[in-house]
Structure formats: C-alpha cells, structure tokens
mmCIF file of the N, C-alpha and C atoms, coordinates in Angstrom:
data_MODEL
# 
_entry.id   MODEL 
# 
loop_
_atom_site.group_PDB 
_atom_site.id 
_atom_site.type_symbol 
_atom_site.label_atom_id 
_atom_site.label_alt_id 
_atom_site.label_comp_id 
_atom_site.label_asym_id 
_atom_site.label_entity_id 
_atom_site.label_seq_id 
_atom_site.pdbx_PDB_ins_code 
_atom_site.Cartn_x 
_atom_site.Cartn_y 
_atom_site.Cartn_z 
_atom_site.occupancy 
_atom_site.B_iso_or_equiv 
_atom_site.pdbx_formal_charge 
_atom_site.auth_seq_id 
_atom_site.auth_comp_id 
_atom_site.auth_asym_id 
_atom_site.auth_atom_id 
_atom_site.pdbx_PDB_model_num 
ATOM 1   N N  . UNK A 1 1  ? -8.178 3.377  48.688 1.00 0.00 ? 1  UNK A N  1 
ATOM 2   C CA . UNK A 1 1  ? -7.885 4.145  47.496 1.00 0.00 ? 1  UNK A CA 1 
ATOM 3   C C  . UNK A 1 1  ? -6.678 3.563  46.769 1.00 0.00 ? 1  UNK A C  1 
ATOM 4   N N  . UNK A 1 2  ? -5.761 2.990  47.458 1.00 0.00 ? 2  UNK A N  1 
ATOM 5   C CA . UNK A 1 2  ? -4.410 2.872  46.751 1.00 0.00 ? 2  UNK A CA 1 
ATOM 6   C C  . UNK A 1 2  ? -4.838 1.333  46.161 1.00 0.00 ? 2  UNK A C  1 
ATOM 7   N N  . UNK A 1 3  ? -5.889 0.538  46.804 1.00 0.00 ? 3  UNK A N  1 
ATOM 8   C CA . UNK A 1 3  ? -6.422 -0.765 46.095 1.00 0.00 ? 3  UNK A CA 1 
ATOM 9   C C  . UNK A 1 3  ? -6.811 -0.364 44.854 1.00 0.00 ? 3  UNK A C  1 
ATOM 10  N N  . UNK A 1 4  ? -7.179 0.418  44.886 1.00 0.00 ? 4  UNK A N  1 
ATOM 11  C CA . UNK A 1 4  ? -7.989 1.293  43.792 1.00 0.00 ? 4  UNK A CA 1 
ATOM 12  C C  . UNK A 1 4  ? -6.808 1.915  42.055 1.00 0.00 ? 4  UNK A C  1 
ATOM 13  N N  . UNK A 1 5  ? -5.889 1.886  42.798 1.00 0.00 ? 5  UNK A N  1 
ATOM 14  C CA . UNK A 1 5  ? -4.841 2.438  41.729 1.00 0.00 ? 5  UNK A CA 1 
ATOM 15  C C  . UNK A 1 5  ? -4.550 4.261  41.729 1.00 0.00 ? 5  UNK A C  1 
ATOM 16  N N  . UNK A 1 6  ? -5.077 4.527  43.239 1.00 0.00 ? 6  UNK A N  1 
ATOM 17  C CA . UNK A 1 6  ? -4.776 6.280  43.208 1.00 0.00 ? 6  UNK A CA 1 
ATOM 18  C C  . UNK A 1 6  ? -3.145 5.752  43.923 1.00 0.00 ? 6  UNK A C  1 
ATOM 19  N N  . UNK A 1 7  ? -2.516 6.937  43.236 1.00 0.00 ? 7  UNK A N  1 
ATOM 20  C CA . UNK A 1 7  ? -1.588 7.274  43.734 1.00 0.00 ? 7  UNK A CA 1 
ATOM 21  C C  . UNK A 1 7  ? -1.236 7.539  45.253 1.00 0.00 ? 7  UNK A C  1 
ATOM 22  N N  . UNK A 1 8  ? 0.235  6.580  45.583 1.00 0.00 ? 8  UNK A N  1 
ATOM 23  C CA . UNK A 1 8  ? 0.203  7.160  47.432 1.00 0.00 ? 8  UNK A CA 1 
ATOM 24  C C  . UNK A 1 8  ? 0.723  8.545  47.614 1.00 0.00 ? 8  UNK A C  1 
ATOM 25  N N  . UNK A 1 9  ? 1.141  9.181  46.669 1.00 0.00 ? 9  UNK A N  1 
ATOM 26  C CA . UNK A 1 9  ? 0.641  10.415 47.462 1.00 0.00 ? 9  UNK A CA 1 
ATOM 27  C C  . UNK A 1 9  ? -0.270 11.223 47.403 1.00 0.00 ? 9  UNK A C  1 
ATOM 28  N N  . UNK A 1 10 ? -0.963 10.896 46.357 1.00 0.00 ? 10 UNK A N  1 
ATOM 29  C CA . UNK A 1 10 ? -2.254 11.581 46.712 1.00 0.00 ? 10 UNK A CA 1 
ATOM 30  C C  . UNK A 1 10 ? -3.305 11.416 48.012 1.00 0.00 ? 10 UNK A C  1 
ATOM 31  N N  . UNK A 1 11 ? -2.869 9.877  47.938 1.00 0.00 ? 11 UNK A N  1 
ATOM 32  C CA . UNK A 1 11 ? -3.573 9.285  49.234 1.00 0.00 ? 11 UNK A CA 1 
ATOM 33  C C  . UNK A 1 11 ? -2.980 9.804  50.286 1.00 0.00 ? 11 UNK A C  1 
ATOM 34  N N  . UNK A 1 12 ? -2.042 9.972  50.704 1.00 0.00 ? 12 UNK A N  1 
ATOM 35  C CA . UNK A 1 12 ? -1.514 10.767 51.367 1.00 0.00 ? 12 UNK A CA 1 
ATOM 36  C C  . UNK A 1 12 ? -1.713 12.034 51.902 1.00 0.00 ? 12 UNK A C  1 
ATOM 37  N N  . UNK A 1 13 ? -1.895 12.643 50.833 1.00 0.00 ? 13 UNK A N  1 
ATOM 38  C CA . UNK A 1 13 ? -2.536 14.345 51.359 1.00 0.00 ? 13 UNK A CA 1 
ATOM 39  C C  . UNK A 1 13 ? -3.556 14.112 51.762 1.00 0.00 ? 13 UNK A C  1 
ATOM 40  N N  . UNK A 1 14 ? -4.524 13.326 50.871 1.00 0.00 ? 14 UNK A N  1 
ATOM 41  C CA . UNK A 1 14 ? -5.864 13.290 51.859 1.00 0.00 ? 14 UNK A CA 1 
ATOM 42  C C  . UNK A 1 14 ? -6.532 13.023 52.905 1.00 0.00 ? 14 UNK A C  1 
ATOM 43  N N  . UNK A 1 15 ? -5.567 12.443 53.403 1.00 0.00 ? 15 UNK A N  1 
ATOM 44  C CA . UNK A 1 15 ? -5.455 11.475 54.503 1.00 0.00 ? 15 UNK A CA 1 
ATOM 45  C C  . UNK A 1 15 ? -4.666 12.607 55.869 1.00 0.00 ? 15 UNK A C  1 
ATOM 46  N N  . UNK A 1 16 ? -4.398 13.900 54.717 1.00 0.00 ? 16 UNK A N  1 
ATOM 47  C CA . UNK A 1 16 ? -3.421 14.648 55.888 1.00 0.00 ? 16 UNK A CA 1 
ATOM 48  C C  . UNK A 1 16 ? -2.183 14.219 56.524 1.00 0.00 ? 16 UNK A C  1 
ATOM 49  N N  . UNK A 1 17 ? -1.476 13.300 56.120 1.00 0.00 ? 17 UNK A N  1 
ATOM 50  C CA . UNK A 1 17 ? -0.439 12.313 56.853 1.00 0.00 ? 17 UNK A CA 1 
ATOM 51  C C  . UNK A 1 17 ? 0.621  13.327 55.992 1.00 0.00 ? 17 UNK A C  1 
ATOM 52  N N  . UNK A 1 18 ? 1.536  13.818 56.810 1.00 0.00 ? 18 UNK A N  1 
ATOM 53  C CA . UNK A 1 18 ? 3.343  15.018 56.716 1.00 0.00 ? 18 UNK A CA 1 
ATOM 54  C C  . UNK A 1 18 ? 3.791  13.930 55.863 1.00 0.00 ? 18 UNK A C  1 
ATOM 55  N N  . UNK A 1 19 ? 3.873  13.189 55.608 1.00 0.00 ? 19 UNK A N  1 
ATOM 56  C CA . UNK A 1 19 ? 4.646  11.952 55.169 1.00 0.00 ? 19 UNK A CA 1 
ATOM 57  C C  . UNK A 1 19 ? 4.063  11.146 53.949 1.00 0.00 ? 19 UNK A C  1 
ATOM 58  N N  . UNK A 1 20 ? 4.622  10.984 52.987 1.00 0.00 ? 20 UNK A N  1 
ATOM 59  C CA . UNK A 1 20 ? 3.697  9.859  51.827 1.00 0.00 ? 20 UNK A CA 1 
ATOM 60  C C  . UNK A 1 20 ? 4.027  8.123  52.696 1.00 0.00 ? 20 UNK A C  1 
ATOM 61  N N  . UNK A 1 21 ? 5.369  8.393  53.603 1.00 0.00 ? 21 UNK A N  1 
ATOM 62  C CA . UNK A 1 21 ? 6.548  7.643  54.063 1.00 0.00 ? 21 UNK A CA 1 
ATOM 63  C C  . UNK A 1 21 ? 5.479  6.701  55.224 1.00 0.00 ? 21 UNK A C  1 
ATOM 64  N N  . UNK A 1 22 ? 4.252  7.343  55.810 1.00 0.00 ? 22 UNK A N  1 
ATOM 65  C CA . UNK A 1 22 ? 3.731  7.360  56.735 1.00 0.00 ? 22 UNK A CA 1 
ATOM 66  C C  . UNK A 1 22 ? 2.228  6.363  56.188 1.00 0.00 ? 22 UNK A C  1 
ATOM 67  N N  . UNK A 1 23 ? 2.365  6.408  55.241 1.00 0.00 ? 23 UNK A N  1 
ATOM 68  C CA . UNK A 1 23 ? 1.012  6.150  54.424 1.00 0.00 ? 23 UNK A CA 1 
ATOM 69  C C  . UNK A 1 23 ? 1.123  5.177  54.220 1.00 0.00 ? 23 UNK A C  1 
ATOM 70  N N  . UNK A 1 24 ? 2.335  5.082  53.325 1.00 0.00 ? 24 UNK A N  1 
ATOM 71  C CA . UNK A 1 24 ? 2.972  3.597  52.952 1.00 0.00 ? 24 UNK A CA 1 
ATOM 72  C C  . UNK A 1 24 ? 3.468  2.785  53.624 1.00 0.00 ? 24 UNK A C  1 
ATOM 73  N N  . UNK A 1 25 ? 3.703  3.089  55.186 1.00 0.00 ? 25 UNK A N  1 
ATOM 74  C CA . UNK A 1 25 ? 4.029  1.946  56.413 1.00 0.00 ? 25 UNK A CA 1 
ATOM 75  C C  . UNK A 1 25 ? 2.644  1.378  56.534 1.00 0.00 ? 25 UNK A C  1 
ATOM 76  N N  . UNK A 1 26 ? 1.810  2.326  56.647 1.00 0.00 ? 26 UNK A N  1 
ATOM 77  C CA . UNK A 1 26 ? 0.582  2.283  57.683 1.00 0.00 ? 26 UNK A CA 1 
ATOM 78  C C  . UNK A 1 26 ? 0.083  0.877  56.895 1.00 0.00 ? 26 UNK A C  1 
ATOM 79  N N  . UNK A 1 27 ? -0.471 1.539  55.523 1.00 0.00 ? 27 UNK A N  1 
ATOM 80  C CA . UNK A 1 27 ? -1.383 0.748  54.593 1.00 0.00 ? 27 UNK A CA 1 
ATOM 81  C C  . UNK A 1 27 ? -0.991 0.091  53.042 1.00 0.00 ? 27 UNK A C  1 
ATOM 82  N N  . UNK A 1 28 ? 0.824  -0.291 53.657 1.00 0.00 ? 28 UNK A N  1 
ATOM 83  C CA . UNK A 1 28 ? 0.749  -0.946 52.432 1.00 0.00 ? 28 UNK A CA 1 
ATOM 84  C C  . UNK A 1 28 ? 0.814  -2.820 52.017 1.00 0.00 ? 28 UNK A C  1 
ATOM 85  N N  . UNK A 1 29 ? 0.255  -2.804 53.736 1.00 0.00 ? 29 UNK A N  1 
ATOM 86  C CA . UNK A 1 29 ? -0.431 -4.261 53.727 1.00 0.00 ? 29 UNK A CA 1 
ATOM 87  C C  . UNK A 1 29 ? -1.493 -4.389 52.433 1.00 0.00 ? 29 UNK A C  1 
ATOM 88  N N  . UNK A 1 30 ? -2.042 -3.582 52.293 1.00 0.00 ? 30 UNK A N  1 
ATOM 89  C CA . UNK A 1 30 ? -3.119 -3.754 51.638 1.00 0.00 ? 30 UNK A CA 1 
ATOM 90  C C  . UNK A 1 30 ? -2.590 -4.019 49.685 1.00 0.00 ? 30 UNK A C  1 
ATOM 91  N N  . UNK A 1 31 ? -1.274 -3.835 49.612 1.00 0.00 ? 31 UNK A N  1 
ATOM 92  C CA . UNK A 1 31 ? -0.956 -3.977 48.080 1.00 0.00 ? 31 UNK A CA 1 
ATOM 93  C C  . UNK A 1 31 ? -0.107 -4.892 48.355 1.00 0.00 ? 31 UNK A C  1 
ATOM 94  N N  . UNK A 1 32 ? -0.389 -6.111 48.199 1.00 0.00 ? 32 UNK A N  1 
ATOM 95  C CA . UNK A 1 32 ? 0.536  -7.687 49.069 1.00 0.00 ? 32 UNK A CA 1 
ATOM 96  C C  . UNK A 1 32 ? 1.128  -7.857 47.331 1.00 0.00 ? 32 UNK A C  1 
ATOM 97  N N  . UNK A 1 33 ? 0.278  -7.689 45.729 1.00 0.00 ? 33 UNK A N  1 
ATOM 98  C CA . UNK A 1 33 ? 1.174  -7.897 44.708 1.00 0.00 ? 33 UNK A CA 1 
ATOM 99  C C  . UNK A 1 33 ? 1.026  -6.842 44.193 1.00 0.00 ? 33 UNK A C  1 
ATOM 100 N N  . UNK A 1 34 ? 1.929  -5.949 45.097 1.00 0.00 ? 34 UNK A N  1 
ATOM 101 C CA . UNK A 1 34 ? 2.430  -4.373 43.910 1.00 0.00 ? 34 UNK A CA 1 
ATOM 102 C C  . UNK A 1 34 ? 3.660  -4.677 42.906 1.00 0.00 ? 34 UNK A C  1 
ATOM 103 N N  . UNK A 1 35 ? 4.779  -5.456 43.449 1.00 0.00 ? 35 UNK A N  1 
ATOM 104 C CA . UNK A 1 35 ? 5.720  -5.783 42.492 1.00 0.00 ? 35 UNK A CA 1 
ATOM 105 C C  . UNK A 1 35 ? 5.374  -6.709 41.647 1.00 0.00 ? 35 UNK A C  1 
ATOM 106 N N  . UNK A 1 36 ? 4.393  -7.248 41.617 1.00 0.00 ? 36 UNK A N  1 
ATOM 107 C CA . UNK A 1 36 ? 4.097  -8.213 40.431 1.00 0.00 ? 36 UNK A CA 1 
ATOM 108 C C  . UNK A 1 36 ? 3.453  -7.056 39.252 1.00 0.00 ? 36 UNK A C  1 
ATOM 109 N N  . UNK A 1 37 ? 2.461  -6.660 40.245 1.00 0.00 ? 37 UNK A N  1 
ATOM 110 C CA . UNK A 1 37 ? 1.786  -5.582 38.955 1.00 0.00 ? 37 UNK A CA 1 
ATOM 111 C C  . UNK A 1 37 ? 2.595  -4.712 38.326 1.00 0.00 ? 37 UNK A C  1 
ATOM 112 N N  . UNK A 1 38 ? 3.446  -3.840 39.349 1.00 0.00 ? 38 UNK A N  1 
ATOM 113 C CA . UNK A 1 38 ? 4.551  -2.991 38.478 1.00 0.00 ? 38 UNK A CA 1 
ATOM 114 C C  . UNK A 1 38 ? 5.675  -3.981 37.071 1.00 0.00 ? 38 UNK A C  1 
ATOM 115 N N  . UNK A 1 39 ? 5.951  -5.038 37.710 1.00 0.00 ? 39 UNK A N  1 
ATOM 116 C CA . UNK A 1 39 ? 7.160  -5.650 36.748 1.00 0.00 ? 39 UNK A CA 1 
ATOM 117 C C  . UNK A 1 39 ? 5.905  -6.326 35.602 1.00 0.00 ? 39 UNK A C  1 
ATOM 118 N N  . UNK A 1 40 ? 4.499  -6.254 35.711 1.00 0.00 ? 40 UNK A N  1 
ATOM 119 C CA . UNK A 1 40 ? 3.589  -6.582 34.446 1.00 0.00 ? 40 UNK A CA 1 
ATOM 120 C C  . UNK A 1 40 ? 3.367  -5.308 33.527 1.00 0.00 ? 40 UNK A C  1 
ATOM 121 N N  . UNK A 1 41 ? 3.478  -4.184 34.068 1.00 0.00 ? 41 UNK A N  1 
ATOM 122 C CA . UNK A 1 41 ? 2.877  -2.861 33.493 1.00 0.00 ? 41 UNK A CA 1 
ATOM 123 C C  . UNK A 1 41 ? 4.613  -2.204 32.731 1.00 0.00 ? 41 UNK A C  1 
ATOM 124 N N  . UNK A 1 42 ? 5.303  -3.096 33.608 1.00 0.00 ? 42 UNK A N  1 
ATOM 125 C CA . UNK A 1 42 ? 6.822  -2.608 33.055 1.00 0.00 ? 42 UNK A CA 1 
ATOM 126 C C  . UNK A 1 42 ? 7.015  -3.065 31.666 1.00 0.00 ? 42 UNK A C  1 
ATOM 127 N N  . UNK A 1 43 ? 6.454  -4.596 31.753 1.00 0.00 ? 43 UNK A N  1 
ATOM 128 C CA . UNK A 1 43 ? 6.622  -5.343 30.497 1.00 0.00 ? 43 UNK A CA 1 
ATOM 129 C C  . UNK A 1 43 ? 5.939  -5.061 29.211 1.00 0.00 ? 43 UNK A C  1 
ATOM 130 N N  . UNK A 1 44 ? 4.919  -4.483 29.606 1.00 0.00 ? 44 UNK A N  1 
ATOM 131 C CA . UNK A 1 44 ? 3.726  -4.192 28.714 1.00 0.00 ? 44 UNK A CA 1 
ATOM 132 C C  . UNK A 1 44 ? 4.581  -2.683 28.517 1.00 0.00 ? 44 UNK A C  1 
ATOM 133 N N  . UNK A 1 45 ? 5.087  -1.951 28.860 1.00 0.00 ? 45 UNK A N  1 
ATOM 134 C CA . UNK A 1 45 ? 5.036  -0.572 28.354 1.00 0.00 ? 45 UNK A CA 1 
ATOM 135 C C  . UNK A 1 45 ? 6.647  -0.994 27.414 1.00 0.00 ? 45 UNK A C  1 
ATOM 136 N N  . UNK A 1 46 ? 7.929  -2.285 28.125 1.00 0.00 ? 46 UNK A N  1 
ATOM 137 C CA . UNK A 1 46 ? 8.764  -2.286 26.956 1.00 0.00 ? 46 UNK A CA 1 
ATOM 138 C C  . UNK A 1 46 ? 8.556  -2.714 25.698 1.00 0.00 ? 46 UNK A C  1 
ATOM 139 N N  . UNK A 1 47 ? 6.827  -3.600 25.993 1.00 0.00 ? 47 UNK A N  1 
ATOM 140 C CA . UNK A 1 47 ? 6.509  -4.682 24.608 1.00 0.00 ? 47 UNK A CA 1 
ATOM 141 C C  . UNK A 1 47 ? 6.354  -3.272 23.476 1.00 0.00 ? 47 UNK A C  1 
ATOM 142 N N  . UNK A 1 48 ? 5.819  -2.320 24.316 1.00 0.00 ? 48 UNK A N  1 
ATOM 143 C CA . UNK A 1 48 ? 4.433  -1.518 23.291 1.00 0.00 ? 48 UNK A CA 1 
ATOM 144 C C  . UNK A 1 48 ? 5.674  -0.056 22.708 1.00 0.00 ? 48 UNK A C  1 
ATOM 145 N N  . UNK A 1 49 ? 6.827  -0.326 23.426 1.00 0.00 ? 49 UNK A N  1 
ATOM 146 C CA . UNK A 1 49 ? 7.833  0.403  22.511 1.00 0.00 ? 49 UNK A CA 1 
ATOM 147 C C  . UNK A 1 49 ? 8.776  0.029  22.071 1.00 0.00 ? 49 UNK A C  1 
ATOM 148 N N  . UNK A 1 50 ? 8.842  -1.586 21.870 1.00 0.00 ? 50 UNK A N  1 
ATOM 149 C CA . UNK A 1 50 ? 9.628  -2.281 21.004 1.00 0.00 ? 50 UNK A CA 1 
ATOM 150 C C  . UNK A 1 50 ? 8.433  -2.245 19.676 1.00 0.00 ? 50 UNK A C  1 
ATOM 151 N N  . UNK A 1 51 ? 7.317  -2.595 19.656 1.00 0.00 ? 51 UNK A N  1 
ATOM 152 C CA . UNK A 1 51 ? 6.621  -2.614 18.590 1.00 0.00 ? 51 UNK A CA 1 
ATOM 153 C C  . UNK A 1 51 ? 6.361  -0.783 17.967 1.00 0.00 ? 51 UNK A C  1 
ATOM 154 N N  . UNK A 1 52 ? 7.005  0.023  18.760 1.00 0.00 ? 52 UNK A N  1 
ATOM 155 C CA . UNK A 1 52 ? 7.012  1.205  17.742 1.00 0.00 ? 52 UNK A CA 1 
ATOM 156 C C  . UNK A 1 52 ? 8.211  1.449  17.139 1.00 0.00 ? 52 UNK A C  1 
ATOM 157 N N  . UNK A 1 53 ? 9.169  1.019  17.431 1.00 0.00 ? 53 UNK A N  1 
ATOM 158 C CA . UNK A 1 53 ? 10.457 1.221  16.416 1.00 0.00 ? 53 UNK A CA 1 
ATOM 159 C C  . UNK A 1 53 ? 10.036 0.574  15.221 1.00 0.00 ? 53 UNK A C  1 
# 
C-alpha cells in the first residue's frame, strides 16, 4: 500500500500495528526513493507557488 502512495498511517491502522513507528521499521524497505520523491513533489509545489504570485 505505501508503494502505492497510501499514507503510513493509514497503513498502519490497517495493519492494526499500536505504532505508525512500527510500520515504518517493518516496511520501509520497500520505499528505497522516498526522499527523492518528497524533495521532487517539494519542488513542484515551490515552482507552482512561485508562478502564482
């Protein structure tokens, strides 16, 4: 799911895991370029509110 782009804590509850903390040890092998994607989605959201001023 979190390959997927759901949220870890949602994944989390569903999964029943007390912890989001628990989720994200377990299975966050599985997002090997999360900081690439975040610092791309970062860039794209400062481009798209520099072009609204």
């Amino acid at each position: 799911m979190m390959e997927q782009g759901v949220n870890p804590k949602t994944v989390a509850e569903r999964l029943r895991h007390s912890s989001v903390v628990i989720t994200l040890d377990t299975y966050s092998h599985v997002l090997p370029n999360i900081q690439e994607e975040a610092a791309v989605k970062f860039e794209e959201a400062m481009n798209r509110s520099a072009q609204q001023r």
